[in-house]
N, C-alpha and C positions, 0 to 999 in steps of 0.2 A: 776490774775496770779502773782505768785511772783516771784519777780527779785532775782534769784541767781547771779550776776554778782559781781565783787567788782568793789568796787567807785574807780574809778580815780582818780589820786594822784592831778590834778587841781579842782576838784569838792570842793572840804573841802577846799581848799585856798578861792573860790568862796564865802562862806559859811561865811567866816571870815575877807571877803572886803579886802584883799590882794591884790594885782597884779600880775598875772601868772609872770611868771620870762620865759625869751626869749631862746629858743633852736634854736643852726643854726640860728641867725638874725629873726629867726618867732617867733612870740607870738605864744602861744598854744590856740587852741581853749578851750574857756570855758563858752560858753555861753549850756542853758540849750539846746538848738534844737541840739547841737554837740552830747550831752549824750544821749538824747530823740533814737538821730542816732543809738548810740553803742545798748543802752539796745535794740532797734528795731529791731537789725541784730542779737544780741544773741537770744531772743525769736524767730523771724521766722527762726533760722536753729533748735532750739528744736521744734517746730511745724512742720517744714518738716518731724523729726526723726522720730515724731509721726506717720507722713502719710505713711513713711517708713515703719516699725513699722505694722502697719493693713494692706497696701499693701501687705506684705510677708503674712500675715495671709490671707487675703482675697484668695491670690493667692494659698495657699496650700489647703483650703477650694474649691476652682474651679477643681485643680487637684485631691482631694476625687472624687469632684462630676461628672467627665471627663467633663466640661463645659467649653467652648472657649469663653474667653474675653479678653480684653485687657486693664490696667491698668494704670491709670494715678494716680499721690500722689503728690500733692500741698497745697500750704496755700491759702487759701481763706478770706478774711474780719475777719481777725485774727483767724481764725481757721485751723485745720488739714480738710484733705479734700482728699476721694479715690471716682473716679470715674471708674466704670466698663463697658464699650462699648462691645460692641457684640452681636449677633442675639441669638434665644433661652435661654433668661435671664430671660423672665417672671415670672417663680418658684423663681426666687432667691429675687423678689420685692411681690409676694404673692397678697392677698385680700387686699386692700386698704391700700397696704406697707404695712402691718404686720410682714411679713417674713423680709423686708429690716430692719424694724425698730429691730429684733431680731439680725438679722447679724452686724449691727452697734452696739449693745452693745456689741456684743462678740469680734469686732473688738476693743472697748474700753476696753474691759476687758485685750485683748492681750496686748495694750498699757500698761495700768496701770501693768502687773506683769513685762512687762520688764524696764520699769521707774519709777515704783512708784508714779505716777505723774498721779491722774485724768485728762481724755483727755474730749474735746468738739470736738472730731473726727465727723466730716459728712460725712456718705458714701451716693452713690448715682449709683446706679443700670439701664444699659438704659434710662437715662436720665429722669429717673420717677420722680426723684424731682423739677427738672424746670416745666415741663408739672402739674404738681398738682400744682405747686406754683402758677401757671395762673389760673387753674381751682378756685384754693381758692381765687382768689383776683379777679374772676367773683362772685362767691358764698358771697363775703365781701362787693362788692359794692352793689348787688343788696339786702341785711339785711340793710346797709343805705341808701339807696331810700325805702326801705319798713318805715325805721323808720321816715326819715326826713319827707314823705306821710303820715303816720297816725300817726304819735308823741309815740308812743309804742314802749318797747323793744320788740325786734326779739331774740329768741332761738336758736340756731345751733343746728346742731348734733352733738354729742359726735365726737371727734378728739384728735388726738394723740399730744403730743406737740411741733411737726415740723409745724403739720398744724397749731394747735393753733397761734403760732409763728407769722404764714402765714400771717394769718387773723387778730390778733390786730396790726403787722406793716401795714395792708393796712387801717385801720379801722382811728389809729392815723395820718395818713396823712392826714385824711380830717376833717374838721372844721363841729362844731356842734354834733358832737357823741365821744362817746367813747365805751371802751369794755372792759368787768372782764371774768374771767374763772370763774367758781363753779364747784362743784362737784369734788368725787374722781376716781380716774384710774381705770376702763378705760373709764368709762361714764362721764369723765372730758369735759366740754363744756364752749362755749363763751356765753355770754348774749351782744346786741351791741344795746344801749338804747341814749338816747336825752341827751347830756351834760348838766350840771346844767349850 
């Protein structure tokens, strides 16, 4: 992400082994965790804008479709983040999220024409994403007991790049395997084989 912020006029003293110069009896803060702070609070209110941003879209999207949900827009682990709660939402997360995985780009596309700004927006439709996330890191553990038991790479099936996602962070937390994608979209897949 780039920092559109300007430096602080103590950063480049910082820089140059000066001594901050004292305001009101206080030293200014200059150490780096102080800036780390500032630039941390500019990005997460442009990451909220963003969740803003697909919120109003998602929500005008619900009203086309007369669909009752309820909407949440947060930052999550540095990302923009819409959550949609409500019964009869099935349609809107499809065959194995397909439909959600279309909705969330369009939600990034609404971001991007009114920012300009590529989003890493996550939406997440009755809570479909947390519940797959557990399925895939059932589906992760048991391809490394298959491997670590017969020393051969295990195959997946083709998955989308949320699950991908899914599956090589549960894969890299454990010791002795690892895991590459191949293939191209949408028959893109994990291989999760014996670390050298």
């Amino acid at each position: 992400m780039t920092d559109t912020s300007t430096p602080r006029a103590d950063e480049s003293l910082d820089e140059e082994g000066i001594e901050p110069t004292a305001v009101n009896g206080e030293t200014e803060e200059t150490d780096e965790e102080s800036g780390t702070r500032e630039k941390k609070a500019v990005g997460e209110s442009e990451l909220f804008r963003q969740s803003e941003i697909a919120a109003d879209y998602v929500e005008g999207l619900l009203d086309i479709l007369d669909y009752d949900g309820d909407i949440d827009e947060l930052v999550s682990g540095g990302r923009p983040v819409v959550e949609v709660v409500g019964g009869r939402l099935q349609n809107l997360v499809g065959q194995r999220g397909a439909t959600l995985e279309a909705l969330q780009e369009l939600a990034r596309l609404a971001v991007f024409r009114q920012t300009g700004t590529p989003s890493r927006l996550l939406l997440d439709v009755g809570g479909y994403r947390a519940t797959r996330r557990k399925e895939l890191a059932a589906v992760a553990k048991n391809a490394v007991e298959k491997v670590k038991e017969y020393g051969e790479p295990v195959r997946l099936e083709p998955m989308s790049a949320f699950e991908r996602k899914c599956v090589h962070d549960v894969v890299n937390a454990m010791s002795g395997v690892e895991s590459e994608s191949e293939g191209v979209e949408p028959n893109r897949r994990i291989i999760v084989r014996p670390a050298d």
